[in-house]
Each structure stands twice: as structure tokens, then as C-alpha cells.
C-alpha positions as CSV (number, residue, x, y, z in Angstrom):
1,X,113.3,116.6,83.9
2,X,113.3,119.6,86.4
3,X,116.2,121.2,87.4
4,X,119.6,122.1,85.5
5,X,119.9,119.6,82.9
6,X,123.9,119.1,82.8
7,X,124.5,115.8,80.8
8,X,124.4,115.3,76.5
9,X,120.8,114.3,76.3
10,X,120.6,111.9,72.8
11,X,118.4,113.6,70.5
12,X,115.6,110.8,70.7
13,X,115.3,111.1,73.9
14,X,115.4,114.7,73.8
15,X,111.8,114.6,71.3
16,X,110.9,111.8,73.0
17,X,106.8,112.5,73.9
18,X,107.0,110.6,76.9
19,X,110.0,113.0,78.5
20,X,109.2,116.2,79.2
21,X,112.1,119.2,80.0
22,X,112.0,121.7,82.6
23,X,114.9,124.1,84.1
24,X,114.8,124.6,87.7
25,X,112.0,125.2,89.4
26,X,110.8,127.1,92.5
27,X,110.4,124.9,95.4
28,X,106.8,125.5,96.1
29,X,105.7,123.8,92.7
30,X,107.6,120.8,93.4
31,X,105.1,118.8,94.7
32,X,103.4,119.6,91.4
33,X,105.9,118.3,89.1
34,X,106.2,115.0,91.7
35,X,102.6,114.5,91.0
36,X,103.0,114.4,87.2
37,X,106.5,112.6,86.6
38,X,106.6,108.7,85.9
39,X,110.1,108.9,87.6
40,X,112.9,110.7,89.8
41,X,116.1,111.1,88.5
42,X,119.0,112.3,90.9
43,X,122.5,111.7,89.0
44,X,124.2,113.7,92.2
45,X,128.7,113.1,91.9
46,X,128.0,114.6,96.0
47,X,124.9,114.3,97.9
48,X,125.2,111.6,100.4
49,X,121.5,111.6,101.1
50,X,119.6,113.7,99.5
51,X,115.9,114.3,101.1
52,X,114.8,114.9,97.5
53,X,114.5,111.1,96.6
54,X,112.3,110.4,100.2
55,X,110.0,113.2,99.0
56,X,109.8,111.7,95.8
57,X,109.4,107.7,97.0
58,X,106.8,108.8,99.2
59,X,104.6,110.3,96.0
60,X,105.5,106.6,95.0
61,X,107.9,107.5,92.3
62,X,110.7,105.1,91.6
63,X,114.2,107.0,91.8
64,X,117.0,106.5,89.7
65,X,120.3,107.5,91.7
66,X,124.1,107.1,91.8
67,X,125.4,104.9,94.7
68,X,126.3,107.9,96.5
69,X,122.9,108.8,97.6
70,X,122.6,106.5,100.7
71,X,120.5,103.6,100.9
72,X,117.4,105.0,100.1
73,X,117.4,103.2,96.5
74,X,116.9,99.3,96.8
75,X,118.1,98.9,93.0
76,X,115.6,97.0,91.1
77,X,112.8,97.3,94.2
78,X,112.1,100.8,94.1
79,X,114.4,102.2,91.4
80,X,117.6,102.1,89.6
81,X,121.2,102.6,91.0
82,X,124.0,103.8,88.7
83,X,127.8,103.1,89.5
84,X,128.9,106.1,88.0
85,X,126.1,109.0,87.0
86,X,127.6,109.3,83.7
87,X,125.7,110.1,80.5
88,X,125.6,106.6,79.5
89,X,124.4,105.6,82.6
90,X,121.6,107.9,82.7
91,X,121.0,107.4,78.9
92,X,120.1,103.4,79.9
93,X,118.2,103.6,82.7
94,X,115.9,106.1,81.3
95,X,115.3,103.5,77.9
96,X,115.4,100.9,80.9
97,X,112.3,102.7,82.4
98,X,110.7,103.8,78.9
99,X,110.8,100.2,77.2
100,X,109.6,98.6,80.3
101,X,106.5,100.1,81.5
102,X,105.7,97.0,83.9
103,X,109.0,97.4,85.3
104,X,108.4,101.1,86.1
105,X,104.9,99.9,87.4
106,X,106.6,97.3,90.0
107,X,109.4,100.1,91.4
108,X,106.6,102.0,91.6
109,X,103.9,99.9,93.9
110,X,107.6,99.1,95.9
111,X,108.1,103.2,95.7
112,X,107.6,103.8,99.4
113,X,109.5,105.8,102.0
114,X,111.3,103.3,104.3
115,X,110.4,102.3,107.7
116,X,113.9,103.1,108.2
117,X,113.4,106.8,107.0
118,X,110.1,107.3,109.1
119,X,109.3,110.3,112.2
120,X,109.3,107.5,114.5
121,X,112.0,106.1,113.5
122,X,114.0,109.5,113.5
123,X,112.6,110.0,117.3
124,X,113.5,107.0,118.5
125,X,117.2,107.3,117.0
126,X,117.2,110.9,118.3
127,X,116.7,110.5,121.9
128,X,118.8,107.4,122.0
129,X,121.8,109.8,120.8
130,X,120.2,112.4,123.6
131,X,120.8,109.9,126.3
């Protein structure tokens, strides 16, 4: 987990081997930390779409997310959606992902960014708003 951890982490999952804990980080070791995580988590109450969870879909990791962050997340495809980003919520999905490594496997062969999120994409949509 990287970034400011702000939710009651369960103490199992707190030892648990398979999580590992950072603060924030700066943002030229991201990529770094996307290369050695199973998963991205982003339990955002705000961000409407953040560009964190393309950046993290296109190093194939499956993204756990509240609604609020766009369609990006296909839930169950390439990650998990939560209604509400609440402790709880977070709590299960990450035992969803831990107990069920093929699971995590499939979101993350899905784990892709979108033809909908791609350059051309963004061209195309761009100069059609130009003209």
C-alpha cells in the first residue's frame, strides 16, 4: 500500500506477508512500486477519474475502486468496485484478492488500458470538440 494509509487496517492484514506498507511516495518511483504490487487500490470519497488507475491497468494491475472513479473499473473484468470505500469494503476485497489468486490472475490478463482511454482515442474526441 503506498500512499497515506487512512482506514483501520485489521491486524491480520496488517502482518499479513503478502501486503506490504508504504507511506507516500515520490512520484518518480512510482512506476517502481507499480512493477512490484499484485494490485491497485484507490478508495477515493472524490476523484471522478483518477489517471492513477490507467497508469496502473496499463502495468496490467487489477484496480480496486469506489464507483466514483469513472468507468475505468469493469467490476469483476479488470478489478473490483466498491459502493462505498469504507473499511469494510476495503477489508473484503483485499481477502477477495488474497484468497483467490486465480481470480487476481484473470483481472489481471483483463488489466488493460481501454480502447476508450487510448491517444487516439483522446485525438479523435479532441478535435471533434475543436470543430
Amino acid at each position: 500500500m503506498v500512499g497515506p494509509i487512512q482506514i483501520i487496517i485489521p491486524e491480520d492484514l496488517r502482518s499479513n506477508q503478502k501486503i506490504r506498507w508504504f507511506g507516500p511516495i515520490a512520484r518518480n518511483k512510482v512506476q517502481n512500486h507499480y512493477e512490484q504490487a499484485d494490485v491497485f487500490l484507490l478508495p477515493t470519497l472524490s476523484d471522478g477519474f483518477a489517471l492513477s488507475q490507467l497508469e496502473a491497468l496499463a502495468d496490467r494491475l487489477p484496480v480496486i475502486a469506489s464507483r466514483r472513479c469513472g468507468e475505468v473499473v469493469m467490476d469483476r473484468v479488470n478489478g473490483l468496485l466498491l459502493e462505498e470505500p469504507t473499511d469494510a469494503a476495503i477489508e473484503e476485497a483485499l481477502r477477495s484478492c488474497l484468497d483467490n489468486p486465480d481470480q487476481l490472475a484473470q483481472f489481471s490478463e483483463n488489466a488493460m488500458v481501454d480502447k476508450r482511454f487510448s491517444l487516439s482515442r483522446l485525438g479523435t474526441e479532441l478535435c471533434t470538440l475543436a470543430w
